[in-house]
N, C-alpha and C positions, 0 to 999 in steps of 0.2 A: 826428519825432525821437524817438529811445529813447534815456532817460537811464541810465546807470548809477550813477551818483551822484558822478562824481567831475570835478566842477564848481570851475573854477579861473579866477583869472586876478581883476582889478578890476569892477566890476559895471558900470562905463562902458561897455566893451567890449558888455555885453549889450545894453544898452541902446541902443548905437548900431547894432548887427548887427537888435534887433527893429525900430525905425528904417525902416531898412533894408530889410527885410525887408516892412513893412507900404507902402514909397512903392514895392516893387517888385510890388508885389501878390501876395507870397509866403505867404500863409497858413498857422501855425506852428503844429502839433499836435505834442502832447508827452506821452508816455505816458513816467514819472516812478517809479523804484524808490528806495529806498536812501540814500545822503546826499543825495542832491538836495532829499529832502521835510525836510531840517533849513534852518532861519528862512535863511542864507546862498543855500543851494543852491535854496530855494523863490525866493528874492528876485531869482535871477538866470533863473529858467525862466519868472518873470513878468514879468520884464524883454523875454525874448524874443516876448512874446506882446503884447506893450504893454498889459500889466494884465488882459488878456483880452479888449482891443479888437481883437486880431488873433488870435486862435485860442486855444488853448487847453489845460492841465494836464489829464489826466486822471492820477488815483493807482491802481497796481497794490498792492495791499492785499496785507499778507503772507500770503502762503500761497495767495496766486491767481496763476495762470499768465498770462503775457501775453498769453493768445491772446483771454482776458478781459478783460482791461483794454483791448484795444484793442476789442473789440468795445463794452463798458461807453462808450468816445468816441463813439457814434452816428457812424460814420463808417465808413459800407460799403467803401468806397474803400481802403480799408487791411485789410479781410477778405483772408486767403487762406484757401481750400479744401485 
């Protein structure tokens, strides 16, 4: 998942789609720009990840490209060449 920061909606919702997501064995990588990384938009991305029991936030630092941030996740899997 790549956030652009524009994170809406009750944080129930997160929480039940991470939920979700964790009893369907969906494992939740999240590579995180922009408003997402303010205390709301953070609150609902760790929502999705069920606190980092089910994958995980990686933050794209300003002025880094995302081709870094997702390599920065240890997660070859999401490399493209």
């Amino acid at each position: 998942m790549l956030s652009d920061g524009r994170l809406g909606g009750p944080i129930e919702s997160y929480l039940e789609w991470g939920a979700q997501f964790q009893s369907e064995g969906i494992r939740v990588g999240i590579v995180a720009t922009g408003d997402s990384l303010d205390p709301d938009g953070r609150a609902r991305l760790d929502a999705l990840t069920a606190a980092g029991a089910n994958g995980g936030v990686v933050v794209a630092a300003a002025g880094e490209g995302l081709g870094a941030a997702f390599r920065t996740a240890g997660s070859p899997e999401w490399w493209i060449d």
